[in-house]
PLY file of the C-alpha trace (Angstrom):
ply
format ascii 1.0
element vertex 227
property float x
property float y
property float z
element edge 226
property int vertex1
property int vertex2
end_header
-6.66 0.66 29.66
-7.10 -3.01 30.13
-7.19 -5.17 27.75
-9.79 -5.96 25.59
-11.28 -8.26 22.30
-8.93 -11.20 21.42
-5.71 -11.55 23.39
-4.99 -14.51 24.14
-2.69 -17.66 21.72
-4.97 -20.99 21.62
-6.00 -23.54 19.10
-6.65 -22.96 15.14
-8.95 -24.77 13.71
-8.89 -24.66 9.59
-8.00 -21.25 8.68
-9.85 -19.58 12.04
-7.66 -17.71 14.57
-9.54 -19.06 17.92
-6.31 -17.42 19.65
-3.66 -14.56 18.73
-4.36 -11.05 19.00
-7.21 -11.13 16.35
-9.90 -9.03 15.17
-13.61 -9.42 13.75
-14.34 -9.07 10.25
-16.61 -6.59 8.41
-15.32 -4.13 5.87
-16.92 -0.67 5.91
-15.76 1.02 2.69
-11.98 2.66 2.01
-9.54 5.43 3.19
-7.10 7.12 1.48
-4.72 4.64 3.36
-6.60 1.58 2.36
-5.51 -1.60 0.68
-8.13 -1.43 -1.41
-6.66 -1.85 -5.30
-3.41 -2.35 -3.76
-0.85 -4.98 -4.38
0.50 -6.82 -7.79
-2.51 -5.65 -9.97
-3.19 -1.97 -9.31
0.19 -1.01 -10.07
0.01 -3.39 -13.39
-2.95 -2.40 -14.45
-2.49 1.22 -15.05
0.06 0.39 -17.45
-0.32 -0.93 -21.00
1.70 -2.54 -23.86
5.57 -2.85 -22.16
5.30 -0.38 -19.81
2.36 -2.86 -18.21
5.17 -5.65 -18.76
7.76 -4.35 -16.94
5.58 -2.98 -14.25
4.30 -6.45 -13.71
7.82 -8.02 -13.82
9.17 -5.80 -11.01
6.29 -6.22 -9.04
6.81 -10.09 -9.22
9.93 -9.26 -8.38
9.52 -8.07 -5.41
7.39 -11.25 -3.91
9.74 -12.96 -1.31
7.17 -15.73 -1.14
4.20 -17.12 -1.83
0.61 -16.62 -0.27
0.09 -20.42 0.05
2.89 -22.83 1.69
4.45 -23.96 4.67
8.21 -22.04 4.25
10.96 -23.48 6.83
12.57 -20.52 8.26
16.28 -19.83 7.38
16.24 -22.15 4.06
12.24 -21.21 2.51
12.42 -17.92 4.57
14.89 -15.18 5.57
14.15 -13.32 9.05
12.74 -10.39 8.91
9.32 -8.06 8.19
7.22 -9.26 5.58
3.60 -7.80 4.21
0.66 -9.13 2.60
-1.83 -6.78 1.16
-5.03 -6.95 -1.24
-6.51 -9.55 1.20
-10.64 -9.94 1.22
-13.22 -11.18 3.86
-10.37 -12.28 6.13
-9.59 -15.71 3.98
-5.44 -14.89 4.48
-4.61 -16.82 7.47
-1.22 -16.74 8.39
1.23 -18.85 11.14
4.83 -18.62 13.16
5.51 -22.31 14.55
8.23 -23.08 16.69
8.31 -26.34 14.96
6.71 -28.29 12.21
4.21 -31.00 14.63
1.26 -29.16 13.41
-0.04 -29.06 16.80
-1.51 -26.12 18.87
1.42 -25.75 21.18
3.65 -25.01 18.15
2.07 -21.71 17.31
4.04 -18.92 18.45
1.20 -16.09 16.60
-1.20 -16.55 13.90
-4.06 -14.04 12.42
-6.84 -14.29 9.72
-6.01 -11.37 7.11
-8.60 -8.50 5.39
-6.82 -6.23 3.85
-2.95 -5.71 4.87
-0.84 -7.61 7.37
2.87 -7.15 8.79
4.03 -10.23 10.15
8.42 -10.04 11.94
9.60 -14.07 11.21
12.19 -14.01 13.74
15.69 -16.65 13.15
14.41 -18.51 15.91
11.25 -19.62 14.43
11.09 -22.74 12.34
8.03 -22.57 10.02
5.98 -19.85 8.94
2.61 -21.13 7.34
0.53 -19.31 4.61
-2.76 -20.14 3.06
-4.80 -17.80 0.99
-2.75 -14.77 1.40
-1.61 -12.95 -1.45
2.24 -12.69 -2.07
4.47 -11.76 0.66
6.83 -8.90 0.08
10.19 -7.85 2.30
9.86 -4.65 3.97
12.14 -2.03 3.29
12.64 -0.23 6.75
14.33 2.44 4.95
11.97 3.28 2.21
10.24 6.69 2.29
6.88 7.32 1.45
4.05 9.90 2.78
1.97 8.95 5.70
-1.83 9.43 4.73
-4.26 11.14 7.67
-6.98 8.43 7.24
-7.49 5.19 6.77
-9.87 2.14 5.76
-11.73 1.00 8.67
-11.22 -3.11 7.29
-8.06 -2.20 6.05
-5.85 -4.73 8.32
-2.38 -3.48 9.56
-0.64 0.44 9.22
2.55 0.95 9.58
3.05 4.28 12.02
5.32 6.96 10.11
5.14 5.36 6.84
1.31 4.24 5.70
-0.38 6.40 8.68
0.56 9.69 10.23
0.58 9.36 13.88
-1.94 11.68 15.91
-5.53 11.33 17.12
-8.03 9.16 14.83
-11.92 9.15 14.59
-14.41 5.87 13.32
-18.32 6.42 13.68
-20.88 4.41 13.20
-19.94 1.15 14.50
-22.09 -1.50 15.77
-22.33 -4.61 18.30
-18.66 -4.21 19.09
-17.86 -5.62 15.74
-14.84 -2.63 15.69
-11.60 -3.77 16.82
-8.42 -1.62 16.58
-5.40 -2.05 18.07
-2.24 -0.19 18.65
1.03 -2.37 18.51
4.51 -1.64 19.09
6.13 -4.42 16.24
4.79 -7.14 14.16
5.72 -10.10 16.08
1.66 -10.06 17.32
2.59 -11.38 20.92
0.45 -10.34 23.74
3.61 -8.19 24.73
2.96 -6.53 21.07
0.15 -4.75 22.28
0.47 -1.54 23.55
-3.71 -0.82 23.67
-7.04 -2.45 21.76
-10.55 -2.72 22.29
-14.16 -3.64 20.66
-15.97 -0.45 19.91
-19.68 0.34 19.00
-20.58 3.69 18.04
-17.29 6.09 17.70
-13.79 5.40 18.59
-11.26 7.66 18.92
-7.78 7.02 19.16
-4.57 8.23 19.53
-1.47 6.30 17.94
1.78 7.74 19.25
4.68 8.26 17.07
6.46 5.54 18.68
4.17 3.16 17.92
4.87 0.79 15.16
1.56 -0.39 13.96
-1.78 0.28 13.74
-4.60 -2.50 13.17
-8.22 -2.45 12.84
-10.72 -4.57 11.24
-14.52 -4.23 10.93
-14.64 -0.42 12.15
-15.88 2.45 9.81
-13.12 4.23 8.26
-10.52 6.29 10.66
-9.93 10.45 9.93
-7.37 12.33 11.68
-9.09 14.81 13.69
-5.51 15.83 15.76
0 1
1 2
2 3
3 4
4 5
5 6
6 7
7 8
8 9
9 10
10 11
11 12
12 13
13 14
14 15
15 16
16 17
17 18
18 19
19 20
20 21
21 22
22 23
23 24
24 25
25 26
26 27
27 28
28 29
29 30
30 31
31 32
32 33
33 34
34 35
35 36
36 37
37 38
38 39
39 40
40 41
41 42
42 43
43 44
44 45
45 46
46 47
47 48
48 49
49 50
50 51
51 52
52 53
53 54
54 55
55 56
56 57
57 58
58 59
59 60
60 61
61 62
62 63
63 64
64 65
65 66
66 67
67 68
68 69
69 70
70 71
71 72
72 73
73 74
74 75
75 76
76 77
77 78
78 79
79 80
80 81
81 82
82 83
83 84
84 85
85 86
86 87
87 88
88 89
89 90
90 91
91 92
92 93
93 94
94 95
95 96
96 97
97 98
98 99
99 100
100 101
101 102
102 103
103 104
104 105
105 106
106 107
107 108
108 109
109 110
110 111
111 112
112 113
113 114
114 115
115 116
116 117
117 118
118 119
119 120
120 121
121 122
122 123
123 124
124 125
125 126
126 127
127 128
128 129
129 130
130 131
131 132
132 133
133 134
134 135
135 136
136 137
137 138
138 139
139 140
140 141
141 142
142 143
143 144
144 145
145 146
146 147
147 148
148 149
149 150
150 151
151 152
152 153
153 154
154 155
155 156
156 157
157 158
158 159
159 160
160 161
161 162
162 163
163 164
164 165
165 166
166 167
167 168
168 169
169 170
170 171
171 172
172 173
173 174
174 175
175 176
176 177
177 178
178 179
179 180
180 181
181 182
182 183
183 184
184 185
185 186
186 187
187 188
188 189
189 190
190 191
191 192
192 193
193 194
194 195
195 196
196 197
197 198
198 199
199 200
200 201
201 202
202 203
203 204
204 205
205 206
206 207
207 208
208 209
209 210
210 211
211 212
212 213
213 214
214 215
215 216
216 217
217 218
218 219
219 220
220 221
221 222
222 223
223 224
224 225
225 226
């Protein structure tokens, strides 16, 4: 299919993505793969006295960086996957420069963040900006978990095979093309990243292969595998 919604890399101005393969806002409730009470406090907060303690240490432990900062890749920032989650009303903006001018040409990908986002910092970037995101956190490529069959429809990024299953999704009840979802094959969020998208009103249905790496969506009602 051709492509649709945002695609193209231009100009940011504040914390709005103008360019990068973006998304409009809207949340529309939770899935069973949603963000929602995800992240530092969810797991802290089901535990009291020092079990609450040492749930909240290792969870700070885990924080590669901070939400807000401009981190100089290589020194600030190791290469590699990272993920933000726990984000509201799309407030998390996020940036890969090739340098640190600050001007539009030195964007390599950006995005403005509600719920979850996967971001790949690659060795030859040179600053990777953050501004209202919460914590970032390494991936672990090789941890296991169980891949849920739905998800929230504001939820941000899925990871294929580990968040989401893969197979054919449903969303109803969307309006004025204010769904977007999009089907990526890594996190880098470069035009070549995306393997399908489009703006949706009414229902979508979608099917994300197993080969797929991500899935994103932002504004649409929540997603149930039907297939």
């Amino acid at each position: 299919m051709g492509m649709k919604g945002k695609i193209a890399l231009g100009a940011v101005v504040g914390v709005v993505v103008i360019g990068a393969v973006s998304a409009n806002a809207g949340a529309k409730g939770s899935g069973s793969a949603s963000d929602s009470g995800s992240g530092k406090r969810s797991s802290a907060s089901a535990q009291h006295g020092s079990g609450g303690e040492k749930a909240q240490a290792a969870e700070k432990k885990k924080a590669a960086f901070a939400g807000d900062g401009d981190f100089q890749v290589g020194s600030d920032v190791k290469p590699g996957t990272y993920r933000t989650t726990g984000n509201t009303d799309g407030m998390c903006y996020w940036e890969r420069a090739k340098d640190a001018k600050g001007e539009t040409d030195s964007i390599l990908a950006n995005d403005n963040v509600s719920g979850t986002s996967y971001v790949t910092v690659k060795a030859t970037d040179k600053l990777f900006k953050s501004n209202g995101c919460k914590d970032w956190e390494a991936v672990d490529a090789k941890a296991k978990s169980t891949p849920a069959a739905r998800m929230a429809g504001d939820g941000g990024m899925f990871r294929v095979g580990s968040d989401i299953a893969p197979g054919t999704y449903r969303s109803t009840g969307n309006k004025d093309d204010s769904c977007y979802w999009e089907r990526a094959k890594d996190a880098d969020h470069s035009l070549r990243s995306v393997i399908a998208n489009n703006n949706v009103t009414g229902t979508a249905v979608v099917t994300i292969g197993a080969s797929d790496g991500y899935f994103k969506t932002t504004g649409c009602g929540d997603w149930k595998k039907t297939a």
